[in-house]
N, C-alpha and C positions, 0 to 999 in steps of 0.2 A: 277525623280523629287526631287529636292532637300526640305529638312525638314526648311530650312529655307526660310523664304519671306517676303523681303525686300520692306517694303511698300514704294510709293511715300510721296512727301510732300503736297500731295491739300488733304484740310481736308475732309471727310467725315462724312454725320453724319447717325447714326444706330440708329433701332429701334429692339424691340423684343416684339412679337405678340405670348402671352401666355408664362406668368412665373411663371410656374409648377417648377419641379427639374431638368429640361434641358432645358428650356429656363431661369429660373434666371442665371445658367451657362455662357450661348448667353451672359445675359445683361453684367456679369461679365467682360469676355473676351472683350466681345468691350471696355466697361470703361477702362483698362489696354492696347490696342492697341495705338501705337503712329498714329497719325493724324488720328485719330476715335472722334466722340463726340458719346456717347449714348445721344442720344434725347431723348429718353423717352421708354418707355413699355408701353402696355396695354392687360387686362384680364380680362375672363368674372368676377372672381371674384375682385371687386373695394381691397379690405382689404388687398388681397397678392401684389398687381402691386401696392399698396402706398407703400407695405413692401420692395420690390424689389426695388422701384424707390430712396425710403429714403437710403438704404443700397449701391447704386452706385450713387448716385449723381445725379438723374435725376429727371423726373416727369413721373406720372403717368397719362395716356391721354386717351382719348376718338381714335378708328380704324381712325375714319375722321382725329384728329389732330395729330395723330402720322405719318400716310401718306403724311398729310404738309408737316410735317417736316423732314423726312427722304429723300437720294438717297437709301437705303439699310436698308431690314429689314429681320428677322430670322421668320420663322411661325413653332412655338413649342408647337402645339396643336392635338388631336387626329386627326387619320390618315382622319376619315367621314366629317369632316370641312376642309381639306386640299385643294381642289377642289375651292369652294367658295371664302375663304379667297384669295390663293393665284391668284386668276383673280380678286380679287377687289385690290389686291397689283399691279398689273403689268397694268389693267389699269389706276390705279393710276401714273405710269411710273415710278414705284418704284422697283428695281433689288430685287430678291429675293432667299433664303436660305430655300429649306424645308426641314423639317428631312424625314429621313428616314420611311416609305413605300412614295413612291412620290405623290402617289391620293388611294383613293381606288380603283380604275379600272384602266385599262389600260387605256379604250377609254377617261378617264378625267385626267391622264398624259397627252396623247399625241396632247388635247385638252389646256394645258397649255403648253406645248410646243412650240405647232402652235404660241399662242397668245404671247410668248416673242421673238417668233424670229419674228414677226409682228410686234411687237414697238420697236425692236430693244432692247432688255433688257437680262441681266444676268438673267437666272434662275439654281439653283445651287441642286444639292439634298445630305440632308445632310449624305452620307455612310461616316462618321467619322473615323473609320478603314483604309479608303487609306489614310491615312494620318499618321498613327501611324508611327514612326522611322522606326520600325524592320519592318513592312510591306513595305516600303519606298526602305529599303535595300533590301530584296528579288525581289522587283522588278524588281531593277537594277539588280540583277544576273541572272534572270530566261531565258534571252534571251540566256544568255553560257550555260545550262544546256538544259538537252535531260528527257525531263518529262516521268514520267512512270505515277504516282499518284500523289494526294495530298489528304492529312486527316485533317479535321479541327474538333476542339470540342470548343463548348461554352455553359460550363457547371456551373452549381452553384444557389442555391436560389436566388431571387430579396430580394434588398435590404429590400424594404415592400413587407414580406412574402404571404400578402393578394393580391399581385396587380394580375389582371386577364390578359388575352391576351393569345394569342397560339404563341407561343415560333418559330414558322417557320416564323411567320413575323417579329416576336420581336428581336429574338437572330440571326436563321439561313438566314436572307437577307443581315447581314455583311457580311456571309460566301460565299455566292451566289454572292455579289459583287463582291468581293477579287478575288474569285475562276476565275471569270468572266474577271476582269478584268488583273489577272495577264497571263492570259492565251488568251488572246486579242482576246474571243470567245465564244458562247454560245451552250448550251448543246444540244446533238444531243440524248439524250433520258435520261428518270430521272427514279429511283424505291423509292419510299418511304413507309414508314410506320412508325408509332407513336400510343401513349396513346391517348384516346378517352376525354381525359380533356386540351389536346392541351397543358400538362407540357412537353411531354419529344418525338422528332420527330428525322429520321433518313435521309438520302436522301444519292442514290447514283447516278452520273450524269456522262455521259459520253461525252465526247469531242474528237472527232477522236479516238486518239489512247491512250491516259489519261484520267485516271479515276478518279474522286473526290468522297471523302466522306464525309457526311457532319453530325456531331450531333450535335442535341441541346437539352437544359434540365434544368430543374427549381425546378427536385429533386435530382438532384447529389449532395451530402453533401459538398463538397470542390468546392470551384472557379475554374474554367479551363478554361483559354483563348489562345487553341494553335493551330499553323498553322504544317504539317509536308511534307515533298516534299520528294518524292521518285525520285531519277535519278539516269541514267545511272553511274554518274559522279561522285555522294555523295549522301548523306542525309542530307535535313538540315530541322532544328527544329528555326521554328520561337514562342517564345514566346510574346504574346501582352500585357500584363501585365506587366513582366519585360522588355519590351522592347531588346528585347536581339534576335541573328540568333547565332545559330551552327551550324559549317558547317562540320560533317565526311566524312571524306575521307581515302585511303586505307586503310583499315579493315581487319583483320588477323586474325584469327582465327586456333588457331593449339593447338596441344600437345606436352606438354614437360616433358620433363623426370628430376623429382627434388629431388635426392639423392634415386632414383631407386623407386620412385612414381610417376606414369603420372597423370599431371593433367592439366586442359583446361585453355589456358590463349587469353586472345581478345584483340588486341590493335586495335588500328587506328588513326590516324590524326587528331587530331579539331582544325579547325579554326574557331576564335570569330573577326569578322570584327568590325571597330570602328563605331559604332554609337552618331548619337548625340543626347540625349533624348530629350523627349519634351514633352509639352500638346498637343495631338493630335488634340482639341479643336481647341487650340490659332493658328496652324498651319491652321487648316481649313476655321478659320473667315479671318483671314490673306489674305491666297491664295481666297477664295470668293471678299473680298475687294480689291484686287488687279486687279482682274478678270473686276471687273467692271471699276475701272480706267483707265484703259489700253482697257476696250471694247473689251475683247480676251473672246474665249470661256473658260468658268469654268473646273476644274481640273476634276468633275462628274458632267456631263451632264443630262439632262433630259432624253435623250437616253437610257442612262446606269442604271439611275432611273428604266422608263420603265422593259427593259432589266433584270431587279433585281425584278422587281413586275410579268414580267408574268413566271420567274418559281417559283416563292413562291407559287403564287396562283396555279401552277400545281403540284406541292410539296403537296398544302394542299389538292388537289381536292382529287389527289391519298392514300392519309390517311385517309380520310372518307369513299372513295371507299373500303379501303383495309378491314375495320372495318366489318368482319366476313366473306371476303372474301378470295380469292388466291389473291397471290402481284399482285400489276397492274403496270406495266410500260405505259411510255408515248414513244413514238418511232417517230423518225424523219420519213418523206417522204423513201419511199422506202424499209423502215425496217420490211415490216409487214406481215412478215412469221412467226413470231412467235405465239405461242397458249396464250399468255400470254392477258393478257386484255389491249385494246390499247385505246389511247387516243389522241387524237389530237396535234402535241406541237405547241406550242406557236409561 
């Protein structure tokens, strides 16, 4: 998938349903897209959606009149109001964008689902991360490579130190996506465990003959946003932050002998592929906007939503369980010879 998306010329007009600190974003990015109008925003609080609406040119509207007026609206409100809103958007016949966890449940994903592909509507779920450059580029590689693992970490305080939430739906369901979707498959048994204040969670997931690892954490001192792929073939190191893939290749390792002192010297290969950076944002309203003009299915499906909610939710069942227990895995059909504590999967 290419990082660039070349919108059409039929205008469209946007709205954005909750302008917290990732929906004023939403509003942002549409205002700056070419043949996009932002129509307006609306929030339960009146005082930030005037704030929002005066700062990109729009108005600030009441759910009814922003629905008028929009084909396309962003729902950037807590995961428990997801459900609600976006079926009052879709029978409104209004194509829609949710962020990431896609409903709280499965059964009201898959329940929104039903109802866009019924009125024939884009519904889009917003995993932001496939969208990222360097994630964009490994994708494109991963089909030439012979996977062994992958290790992701997405580590580092929130911004507001205070903000609550358990970090396996917050942080590790980008990872769960990615993992997901670069691997065009879903996990064939999970082991997790984490801290009982839902700051810091581990997960390891197994996919046939590839293994992923997954941490998240909300007390690690330093920012970490990395992806690492273990293959036959190389190693490459995808950074998300800087946007950037390393690709090692033949790697050496030997002794040598330096004026009759042996000492270890490592070489190997790296390749740095050309990236084109970007706003991962502006890529993902783009390609959602696009999605609906063209009436083709969205780049992350509701599916793939799903797909990404029910093993978080198994991810977290197995951390609560594990809390003074022995580890609990979840184990595919077939697998359950083991003594280990079994669970259903998903």
């Amino acid at each position: 998938m290419s990082t660039e998306h070349t919108l059409s010329t039929a205008r469209t007009t946007a709205g954005v349903i909750g302008v917290g600190a990732m929906g004023a974003n939403h509003a942002r990015v549409y205002s700056e897209l070419p043949n996009v109008e932002l129509a307006g925003v609306t929030d339960h609080d009146a005082d930030i959606a005037r704030q929002v609406a005066d700062e990109y040119g729009t108005d600030a509207l009441t759910l009814e009149e922003l629905l008028e007026r929009c084909d396309v609206v962003s729902v950037a409100v807590p995961t428990h109001v997801h459900y609600d809103l976006v079926t009052t958007c879709l029978e409104a016949d209004v194509n829609v964008l949710v962020e990431k966890p896609i409903a709280e449940t499965v059964e009201e994903g898959r329940r929104m689902a039903a109802l866009a592909e019924e009125r024939g509507l884009v519904l889009q779920v917003g995993h932001i991360e496939r969208f990222n450059p360097a994630v964009q580029t490994i994708a494109e590689l991963i089909d030439e490579l012979d996977v062994i693992s992958l290790e992701a970490e997405r580590l580092g305080p929130p911004i507001d130190r205070t903000a609550p939430g358990n970090v396996i739906f917050d942080l590790m369901v980008h990872d769960v996506d990615i993992v997901g979707s670069i691997l065009d498959s879903t996990p064939n048994s999970i082991t997790a465990m984490g801290t009982e204040d839902g700051r810091y969670a581990t997960a390891t997931m197994e996919y046939n003959d590839v293994v992923a690892s997954l941490t998240a954490s909300r007390v690690t001192q330093k920012k970490v946003r990395k992806l690492n792929v273990t293959a036959r073939e190389c190693f490459v190191e995808v950074d998300y932050l800087e946007q950037s893939v390393l690709i090692h290749r033949d790697s050496y390792p030997e002794y040598v002998n330096d004026e009759g002192q042996k000492r270890y010297r490592h070489e190997s290969v790296v390749e740095r592929p050309r990236i084109d950076n970007g706003e991962p944002l502006r890529h993902e309203l783009a390609s959602f906007v696009e999605s609906v003009r063209a009436n083709d299915k969205p780049e992350v499906t509701p599916q793939d939503g799903i797909e990404a909610l029910q093993a978080v939710q198994t991810i977290d069942q197995l951390v609560e369980d594990r809390q003074g227990q022995k580890p609990a895995t979840v184990l595919s059909e077939g697998d359950h010879d083991s003594d280990e504590r079994e669970v259903e999967a998903p």
